[in-house]
ROLUM-835892 format. One record per atom (N, C-alpha, C): x, y, z. Coordinates in steps of 0.02 Angstrom, whole numbers, plus 32768, in hexadecimal, padded with zeros to 4 digits. Layout:
<nodes>
NODE     xx     yy     zz
NODE      X      Y      Z
...
</nodes>
This chain:
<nodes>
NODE     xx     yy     zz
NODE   802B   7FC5   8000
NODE   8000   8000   8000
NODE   802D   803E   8000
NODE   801E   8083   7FCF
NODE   8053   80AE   7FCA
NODE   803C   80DF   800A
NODE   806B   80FD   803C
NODE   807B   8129   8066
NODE   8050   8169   804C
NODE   802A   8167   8083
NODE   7FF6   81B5   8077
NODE   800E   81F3   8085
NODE   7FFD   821A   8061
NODE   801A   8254   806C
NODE   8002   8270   80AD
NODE   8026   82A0   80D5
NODE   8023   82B9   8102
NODE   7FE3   82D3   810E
NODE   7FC8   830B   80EA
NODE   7F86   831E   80DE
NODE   7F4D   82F3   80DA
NODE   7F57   82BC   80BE
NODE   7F19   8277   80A4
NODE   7F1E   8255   80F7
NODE   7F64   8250   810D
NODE   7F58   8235   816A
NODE   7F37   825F   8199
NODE   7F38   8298   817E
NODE   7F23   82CF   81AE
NODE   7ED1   82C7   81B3
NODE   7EB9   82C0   815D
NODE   7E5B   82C0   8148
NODE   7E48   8279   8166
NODE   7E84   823A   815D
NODE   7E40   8200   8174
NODE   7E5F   8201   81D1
NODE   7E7E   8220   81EA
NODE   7E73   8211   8250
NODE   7E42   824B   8232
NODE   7E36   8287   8228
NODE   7E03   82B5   822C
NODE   7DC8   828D   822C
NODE   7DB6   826C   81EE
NODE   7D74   8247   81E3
NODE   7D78   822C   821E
NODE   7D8B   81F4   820B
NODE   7D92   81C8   825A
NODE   7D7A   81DE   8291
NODE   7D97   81F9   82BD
NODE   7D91   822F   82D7
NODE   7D3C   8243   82E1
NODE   7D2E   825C   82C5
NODE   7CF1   8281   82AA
NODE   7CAD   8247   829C
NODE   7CCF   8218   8280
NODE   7C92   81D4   8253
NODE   7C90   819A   82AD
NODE   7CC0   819B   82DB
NODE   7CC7   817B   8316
NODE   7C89   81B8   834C
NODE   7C94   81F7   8354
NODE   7C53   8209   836A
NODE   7C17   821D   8348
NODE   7C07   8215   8305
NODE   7BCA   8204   82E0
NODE   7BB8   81C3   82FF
NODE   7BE6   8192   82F7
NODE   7BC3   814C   82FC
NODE   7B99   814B   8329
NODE   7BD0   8164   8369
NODE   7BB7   8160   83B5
NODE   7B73   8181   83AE
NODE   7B70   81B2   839A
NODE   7B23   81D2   839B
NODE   7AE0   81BC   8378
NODE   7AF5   81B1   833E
NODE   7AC5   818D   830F
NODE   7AC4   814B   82E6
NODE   7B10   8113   8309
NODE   7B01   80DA   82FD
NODE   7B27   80DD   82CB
NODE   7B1C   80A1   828D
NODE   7B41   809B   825A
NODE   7B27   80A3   8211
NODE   7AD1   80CC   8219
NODE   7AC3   80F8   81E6
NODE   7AD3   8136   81F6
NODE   7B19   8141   8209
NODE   7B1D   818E   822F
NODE   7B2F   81A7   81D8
NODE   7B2F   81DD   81C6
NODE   7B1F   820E   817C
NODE   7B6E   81FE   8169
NODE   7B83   8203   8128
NODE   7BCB   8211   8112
NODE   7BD5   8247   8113
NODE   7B94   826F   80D4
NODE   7B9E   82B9   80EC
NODE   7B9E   82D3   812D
NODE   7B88   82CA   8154
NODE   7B85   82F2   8184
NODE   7BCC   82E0   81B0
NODE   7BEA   82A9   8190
NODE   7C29   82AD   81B6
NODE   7C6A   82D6   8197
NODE   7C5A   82CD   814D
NODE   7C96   82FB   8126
NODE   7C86   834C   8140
NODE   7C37   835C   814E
NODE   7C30   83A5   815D
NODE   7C41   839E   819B
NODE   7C42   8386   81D3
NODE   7C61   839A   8213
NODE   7CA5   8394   821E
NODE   7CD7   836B   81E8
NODE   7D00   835B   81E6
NODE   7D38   839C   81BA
NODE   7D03   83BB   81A8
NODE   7D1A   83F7   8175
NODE   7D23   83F2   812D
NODE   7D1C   83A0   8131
NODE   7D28   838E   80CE
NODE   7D13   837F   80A1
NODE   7D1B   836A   8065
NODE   7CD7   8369   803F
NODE   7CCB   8315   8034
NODE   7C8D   8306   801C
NODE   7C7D   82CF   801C
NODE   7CA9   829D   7FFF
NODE   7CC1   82B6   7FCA
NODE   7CE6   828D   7F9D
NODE   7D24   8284   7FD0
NODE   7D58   82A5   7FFC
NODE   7D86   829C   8012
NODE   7D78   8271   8042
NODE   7D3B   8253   8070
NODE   7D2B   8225   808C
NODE   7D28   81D8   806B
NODE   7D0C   81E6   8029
NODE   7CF2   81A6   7FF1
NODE   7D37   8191   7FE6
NODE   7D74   81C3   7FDE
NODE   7DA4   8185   7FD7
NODE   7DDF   818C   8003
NODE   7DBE   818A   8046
NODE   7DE4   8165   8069
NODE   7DBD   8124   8094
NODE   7D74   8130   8088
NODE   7D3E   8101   8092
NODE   7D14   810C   8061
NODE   7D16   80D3   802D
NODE   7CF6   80D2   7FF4
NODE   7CA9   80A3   7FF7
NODE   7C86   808C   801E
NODE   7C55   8090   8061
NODE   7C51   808B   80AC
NODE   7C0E   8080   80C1
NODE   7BF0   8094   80E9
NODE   7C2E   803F   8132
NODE   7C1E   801A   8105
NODE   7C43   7FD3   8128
NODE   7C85   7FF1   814B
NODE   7CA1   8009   8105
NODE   7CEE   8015   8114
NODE   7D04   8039   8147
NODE   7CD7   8078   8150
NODE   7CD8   80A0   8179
NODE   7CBD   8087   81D1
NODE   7C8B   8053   81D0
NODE   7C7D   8031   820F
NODE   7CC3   7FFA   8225
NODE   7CD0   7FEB   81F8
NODE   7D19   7FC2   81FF
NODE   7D50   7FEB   820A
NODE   7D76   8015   8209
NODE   7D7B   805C   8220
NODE   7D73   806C   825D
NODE   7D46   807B   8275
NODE   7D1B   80A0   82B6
NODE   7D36   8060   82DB
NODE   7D1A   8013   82D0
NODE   7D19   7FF4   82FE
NODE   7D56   7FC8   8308
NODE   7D90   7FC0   82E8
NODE   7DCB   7F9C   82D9
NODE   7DFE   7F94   8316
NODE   7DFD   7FCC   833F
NODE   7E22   7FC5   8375
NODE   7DFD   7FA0   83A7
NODE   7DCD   7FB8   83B6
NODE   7DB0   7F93   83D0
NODE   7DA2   7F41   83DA
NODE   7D7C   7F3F   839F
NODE   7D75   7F00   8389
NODE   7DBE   7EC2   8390
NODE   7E03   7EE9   837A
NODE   7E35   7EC1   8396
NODE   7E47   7EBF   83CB
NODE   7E23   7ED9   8405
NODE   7E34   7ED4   8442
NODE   7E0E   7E9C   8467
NODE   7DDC   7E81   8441
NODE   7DA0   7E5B   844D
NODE   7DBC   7E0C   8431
NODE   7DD0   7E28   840C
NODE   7DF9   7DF2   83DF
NODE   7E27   7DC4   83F6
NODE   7E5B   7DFB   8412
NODE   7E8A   7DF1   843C
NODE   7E6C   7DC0   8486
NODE   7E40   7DD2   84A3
NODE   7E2A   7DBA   84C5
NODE   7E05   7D70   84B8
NODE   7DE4   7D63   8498
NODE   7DD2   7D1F   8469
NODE   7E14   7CFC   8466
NODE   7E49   7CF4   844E
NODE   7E7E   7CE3   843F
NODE   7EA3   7CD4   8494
NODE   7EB1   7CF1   84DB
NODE   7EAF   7CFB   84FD
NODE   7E97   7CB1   8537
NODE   7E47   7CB5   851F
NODE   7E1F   7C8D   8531
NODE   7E12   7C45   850E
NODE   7E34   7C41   84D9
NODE   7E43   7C0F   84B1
NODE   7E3E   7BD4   84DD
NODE   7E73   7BBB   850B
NODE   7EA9   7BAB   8526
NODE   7E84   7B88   8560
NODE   7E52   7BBD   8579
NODE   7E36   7BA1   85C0
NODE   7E0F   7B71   85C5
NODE   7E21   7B4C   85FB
NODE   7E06   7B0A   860C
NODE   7DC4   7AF9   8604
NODE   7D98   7B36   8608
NODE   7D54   7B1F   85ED
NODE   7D45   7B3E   85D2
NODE   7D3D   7B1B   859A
NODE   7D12   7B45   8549
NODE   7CC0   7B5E   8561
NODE   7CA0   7B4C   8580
NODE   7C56   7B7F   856C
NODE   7C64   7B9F   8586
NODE   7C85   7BBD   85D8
NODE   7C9C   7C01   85DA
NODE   7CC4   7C26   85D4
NODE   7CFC   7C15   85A5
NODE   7D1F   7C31   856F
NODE   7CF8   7C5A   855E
NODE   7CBB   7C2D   8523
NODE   7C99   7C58   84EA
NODE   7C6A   7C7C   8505
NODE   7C40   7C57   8535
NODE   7C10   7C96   8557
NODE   7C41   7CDD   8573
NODE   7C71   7CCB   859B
NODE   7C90   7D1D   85A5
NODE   7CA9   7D4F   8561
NODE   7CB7   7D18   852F
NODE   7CCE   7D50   8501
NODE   7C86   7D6F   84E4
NODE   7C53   7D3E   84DC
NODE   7C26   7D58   84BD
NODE   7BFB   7D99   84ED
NODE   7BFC   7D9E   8528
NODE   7BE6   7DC5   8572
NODE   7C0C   7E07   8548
NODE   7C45   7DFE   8543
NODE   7C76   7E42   8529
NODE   7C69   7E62   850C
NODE   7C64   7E28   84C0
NODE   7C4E   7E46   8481
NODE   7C14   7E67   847F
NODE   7BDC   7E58   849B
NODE   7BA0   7E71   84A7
NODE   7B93   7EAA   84E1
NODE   7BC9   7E9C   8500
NODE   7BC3   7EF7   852E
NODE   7BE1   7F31   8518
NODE   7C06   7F0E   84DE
NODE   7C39   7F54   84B8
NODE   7C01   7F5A   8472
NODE   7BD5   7F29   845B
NODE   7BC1   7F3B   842C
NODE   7B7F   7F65   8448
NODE   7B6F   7F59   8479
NODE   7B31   7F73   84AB
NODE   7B31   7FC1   84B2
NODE   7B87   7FD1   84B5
NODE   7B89   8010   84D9
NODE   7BAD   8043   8487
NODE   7BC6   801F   845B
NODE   7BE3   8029   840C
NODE   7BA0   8025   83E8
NODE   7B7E   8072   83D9
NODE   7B3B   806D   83A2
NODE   7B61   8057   8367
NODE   7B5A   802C   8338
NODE   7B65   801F   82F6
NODE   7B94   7FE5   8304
NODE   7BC0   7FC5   831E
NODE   7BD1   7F98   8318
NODE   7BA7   7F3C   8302
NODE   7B76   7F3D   830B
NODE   7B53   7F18   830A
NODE   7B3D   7EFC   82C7
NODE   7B43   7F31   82AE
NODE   7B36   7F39   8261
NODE   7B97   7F1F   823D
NODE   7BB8   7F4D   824D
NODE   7C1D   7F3A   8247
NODE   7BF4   7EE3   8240
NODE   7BEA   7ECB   8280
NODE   7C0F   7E7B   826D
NODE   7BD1   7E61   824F
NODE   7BAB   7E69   8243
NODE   7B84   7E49   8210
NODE   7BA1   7E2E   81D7
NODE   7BAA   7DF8   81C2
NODE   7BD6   7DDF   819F
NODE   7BA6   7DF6   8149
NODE   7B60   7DD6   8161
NODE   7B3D   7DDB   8125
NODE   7AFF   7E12   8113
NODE   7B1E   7E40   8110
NODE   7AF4   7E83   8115
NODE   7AFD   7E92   80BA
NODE   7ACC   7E97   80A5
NODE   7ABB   7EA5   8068
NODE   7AFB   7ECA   8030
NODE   7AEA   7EA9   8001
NODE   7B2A   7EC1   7FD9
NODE   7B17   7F05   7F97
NODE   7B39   7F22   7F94
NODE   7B27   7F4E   7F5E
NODE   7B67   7F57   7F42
NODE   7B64   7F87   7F07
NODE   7BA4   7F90   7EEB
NODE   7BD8   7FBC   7F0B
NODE   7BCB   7FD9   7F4D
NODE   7BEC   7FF8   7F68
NODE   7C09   7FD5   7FA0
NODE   7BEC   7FB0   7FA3
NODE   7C09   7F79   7FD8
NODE   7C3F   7F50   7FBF
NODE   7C64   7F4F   7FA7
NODE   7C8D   7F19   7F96
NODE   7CCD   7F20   7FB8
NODE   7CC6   7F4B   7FEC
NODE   7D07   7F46   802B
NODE   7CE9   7EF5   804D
NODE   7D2D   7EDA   8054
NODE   7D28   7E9D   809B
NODE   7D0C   7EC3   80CD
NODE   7CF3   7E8A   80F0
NODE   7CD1   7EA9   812D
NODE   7D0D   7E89   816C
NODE   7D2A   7ED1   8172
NODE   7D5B   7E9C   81A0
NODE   7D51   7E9F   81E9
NODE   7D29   7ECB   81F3
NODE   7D07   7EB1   823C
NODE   7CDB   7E78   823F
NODE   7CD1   7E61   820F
NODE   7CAC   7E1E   8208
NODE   7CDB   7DE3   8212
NODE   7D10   7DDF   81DD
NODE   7D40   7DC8   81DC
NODE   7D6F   7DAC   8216
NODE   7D6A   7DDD   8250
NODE   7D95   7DEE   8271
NODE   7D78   7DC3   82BB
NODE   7D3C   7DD6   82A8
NODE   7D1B   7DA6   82E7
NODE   7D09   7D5C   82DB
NODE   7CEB   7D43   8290
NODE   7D01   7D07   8290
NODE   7D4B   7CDF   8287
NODE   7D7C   7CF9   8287
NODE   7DAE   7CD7   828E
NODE   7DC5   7CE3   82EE
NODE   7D9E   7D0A   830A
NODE   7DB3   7CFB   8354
NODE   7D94   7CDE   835F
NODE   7D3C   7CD2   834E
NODE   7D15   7CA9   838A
NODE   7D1C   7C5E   8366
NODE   7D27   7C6A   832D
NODE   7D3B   7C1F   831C
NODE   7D55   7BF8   8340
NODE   7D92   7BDF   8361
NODE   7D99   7BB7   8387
NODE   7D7A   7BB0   83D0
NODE   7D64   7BF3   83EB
NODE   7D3B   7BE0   8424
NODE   7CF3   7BB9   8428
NODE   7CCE   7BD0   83D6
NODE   7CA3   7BB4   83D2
NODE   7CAD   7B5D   83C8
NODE   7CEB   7B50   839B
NODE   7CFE   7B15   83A4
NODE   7D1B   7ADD   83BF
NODE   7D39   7B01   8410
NODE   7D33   7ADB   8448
NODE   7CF3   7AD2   846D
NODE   7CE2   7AFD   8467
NODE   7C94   7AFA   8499
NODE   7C75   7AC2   847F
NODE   7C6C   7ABC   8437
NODE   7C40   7A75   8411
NODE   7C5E   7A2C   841B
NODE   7CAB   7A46   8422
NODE   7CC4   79FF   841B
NODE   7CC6   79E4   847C
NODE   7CB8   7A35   849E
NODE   7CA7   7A0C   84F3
NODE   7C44   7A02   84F4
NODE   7C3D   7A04   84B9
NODE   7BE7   7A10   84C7
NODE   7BB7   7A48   84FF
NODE   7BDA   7A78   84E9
NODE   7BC9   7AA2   851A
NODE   7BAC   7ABF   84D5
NODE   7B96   7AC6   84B7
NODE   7B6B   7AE5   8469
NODE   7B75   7A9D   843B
NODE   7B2C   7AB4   8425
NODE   7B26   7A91   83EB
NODE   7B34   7A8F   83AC
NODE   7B60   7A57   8384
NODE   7B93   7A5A   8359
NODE   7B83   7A6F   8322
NODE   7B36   7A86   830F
NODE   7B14   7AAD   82C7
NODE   7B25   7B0C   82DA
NODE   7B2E   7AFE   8322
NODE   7B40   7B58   831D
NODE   7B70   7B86   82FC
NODE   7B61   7BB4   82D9
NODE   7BAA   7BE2   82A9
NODE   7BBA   7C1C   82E2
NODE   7BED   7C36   82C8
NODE   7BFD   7C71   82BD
NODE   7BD2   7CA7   82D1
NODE   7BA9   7C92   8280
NODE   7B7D   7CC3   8257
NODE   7B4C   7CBF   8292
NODE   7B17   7CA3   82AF
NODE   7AF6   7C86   82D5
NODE   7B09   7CB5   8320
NODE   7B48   7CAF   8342
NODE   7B59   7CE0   8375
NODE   7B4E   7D1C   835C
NODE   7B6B   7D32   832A
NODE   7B62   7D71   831E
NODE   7B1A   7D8B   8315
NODE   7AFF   7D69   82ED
NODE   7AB0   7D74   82F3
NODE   7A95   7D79   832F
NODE   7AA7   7D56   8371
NODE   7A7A   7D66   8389
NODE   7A94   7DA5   83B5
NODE   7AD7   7DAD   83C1
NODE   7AEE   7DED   83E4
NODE   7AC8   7E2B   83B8
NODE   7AD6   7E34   8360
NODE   7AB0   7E62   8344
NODE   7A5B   7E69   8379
NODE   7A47   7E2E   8359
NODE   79F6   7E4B   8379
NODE   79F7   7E50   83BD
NODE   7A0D   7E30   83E7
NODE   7A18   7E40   8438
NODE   7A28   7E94   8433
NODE   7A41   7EB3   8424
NODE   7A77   7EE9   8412
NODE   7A38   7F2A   83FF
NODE   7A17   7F0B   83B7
NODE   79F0   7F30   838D
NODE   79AA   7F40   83D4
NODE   7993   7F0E   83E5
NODE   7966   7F03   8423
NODE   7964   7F2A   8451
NODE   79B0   7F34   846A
NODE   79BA   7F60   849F
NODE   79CB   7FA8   8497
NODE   79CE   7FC8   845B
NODE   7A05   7FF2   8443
NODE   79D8   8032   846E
NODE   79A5   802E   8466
NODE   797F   805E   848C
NODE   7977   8076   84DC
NODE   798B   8034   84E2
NODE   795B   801E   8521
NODE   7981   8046   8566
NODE   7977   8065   85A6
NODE   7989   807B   85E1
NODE   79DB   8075   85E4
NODE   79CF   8042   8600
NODE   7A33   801C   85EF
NODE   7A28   7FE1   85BC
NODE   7A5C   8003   857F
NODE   7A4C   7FC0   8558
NODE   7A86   7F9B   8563
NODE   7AB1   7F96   8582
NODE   7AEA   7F69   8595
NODE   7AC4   7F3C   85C5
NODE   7AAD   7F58   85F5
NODE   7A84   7F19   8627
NODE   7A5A   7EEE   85FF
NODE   7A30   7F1B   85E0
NODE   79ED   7EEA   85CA
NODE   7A1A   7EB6   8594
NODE   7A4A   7EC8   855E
NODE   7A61   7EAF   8531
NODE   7A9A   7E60   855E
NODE   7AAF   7E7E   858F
NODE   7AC3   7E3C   85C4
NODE   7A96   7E00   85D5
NODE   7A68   7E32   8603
NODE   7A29   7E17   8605
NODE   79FB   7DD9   85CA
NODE   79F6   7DFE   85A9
NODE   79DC   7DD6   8576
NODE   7A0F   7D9F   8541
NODE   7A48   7DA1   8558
NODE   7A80   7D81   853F
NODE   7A73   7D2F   8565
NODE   7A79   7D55   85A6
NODE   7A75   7D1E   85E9
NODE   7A25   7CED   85BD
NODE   79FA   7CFC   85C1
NODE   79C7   7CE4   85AE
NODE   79CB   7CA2   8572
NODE   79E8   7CDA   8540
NODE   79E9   7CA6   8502
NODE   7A31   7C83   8515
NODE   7A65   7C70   8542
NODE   7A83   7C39   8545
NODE   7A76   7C0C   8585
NODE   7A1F   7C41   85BE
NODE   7A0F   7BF5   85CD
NODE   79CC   7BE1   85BE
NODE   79C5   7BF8   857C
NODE   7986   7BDF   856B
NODE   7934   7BF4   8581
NODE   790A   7BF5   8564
NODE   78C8   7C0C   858C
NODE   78B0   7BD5   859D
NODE   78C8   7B91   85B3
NODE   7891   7B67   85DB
NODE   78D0   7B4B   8619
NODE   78BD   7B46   8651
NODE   78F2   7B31   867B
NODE   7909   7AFB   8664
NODE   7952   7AD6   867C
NODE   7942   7A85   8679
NODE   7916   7A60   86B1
NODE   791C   7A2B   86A6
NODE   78E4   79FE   86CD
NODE   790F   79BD   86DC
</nodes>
């Protein structure tokens, strides 16, 4: 990749910058325009350094997201896989709880258009961490071995989407986490 000019490093931390408290406020339909105008620049100087809407949530959420990552990887290791994956997934879902628009980032399969043809590498990024946690947990039977990826993420999205409103959506989004891994009927 060729070395950006000084000025071009200066416009995308600006965006950045600028598209990281849009998100926070309005999620991850937060405006482009309205980030190149608070940002001072014009639309087009946003489009190519984020040539969509994905790229730019991958962006916003990348540090992050490898810190989460990092942590998955971390937890690999420990002696018991379902709460391995339940704590990473507790994480993932209190940072995506309290992160408007992330939810949407790891969606792996969020509609394609011609502007989409960035990788989704917050997608990316989380199935190659929860991958192996999900795949100790199955092989201790602590989850069942038809479960994906795709499937966790889905349900943190709607857990996520559910709460996004709500009083504290980190509790309720816990809350309701707790639920769907112990199920709505007790055992017996």
């Amino acid at each position: 990749m060729p070395v950006q000019r000084a000025d071009a490093r200066r416009n995308y931390a600006r965006i950045l910058a600028v598209a990281e408290s849009e998100v926070a406020e309005h999620g991850a339909d937060a405006s482009l325009e309205q980030i190149a105008r608070v940002a001072g620049l014009g639309s087009a100087t946003v489009r190519r350094h984020f040539p969509n809407r994905r790229a730019l949530l991958d962006a916003v959420f990348h540090e992050r997201l490898e810190a989460l990552c990092d942590r998955a990887r971390d937890l690999a290791d420990t002696p018991d896989p379902r709460s391995a994956l339940l704590e990473w997934l507790r994480a993932v879902t209190a940072y995506a709880a309290s992160a408007r628009g992330l939810a949407v980032a790891l969606t792996p399969d969020a509609p394609v258009t011609a502007d989409q043809a960035h990788v989704n590498a917050c997608a990316a990024l989380f199935t190659e961490a929860a991958a192996p946690l999900l795949r100790r947990a199955a092989q201790d039977g602590a989850v069942t071995p038809d479960v994906t990826v795709t499937d966790l993420v889905t349900l943190i999205a709607g857990i996520v989407w559910a709460t996004e409103h709500h009083q504290d959506p980190a509790a309720e989004a816990d809350r309701l986490l707790g639920l769907t891994v112990a199920g709505l009927s007790p055992q017996r």
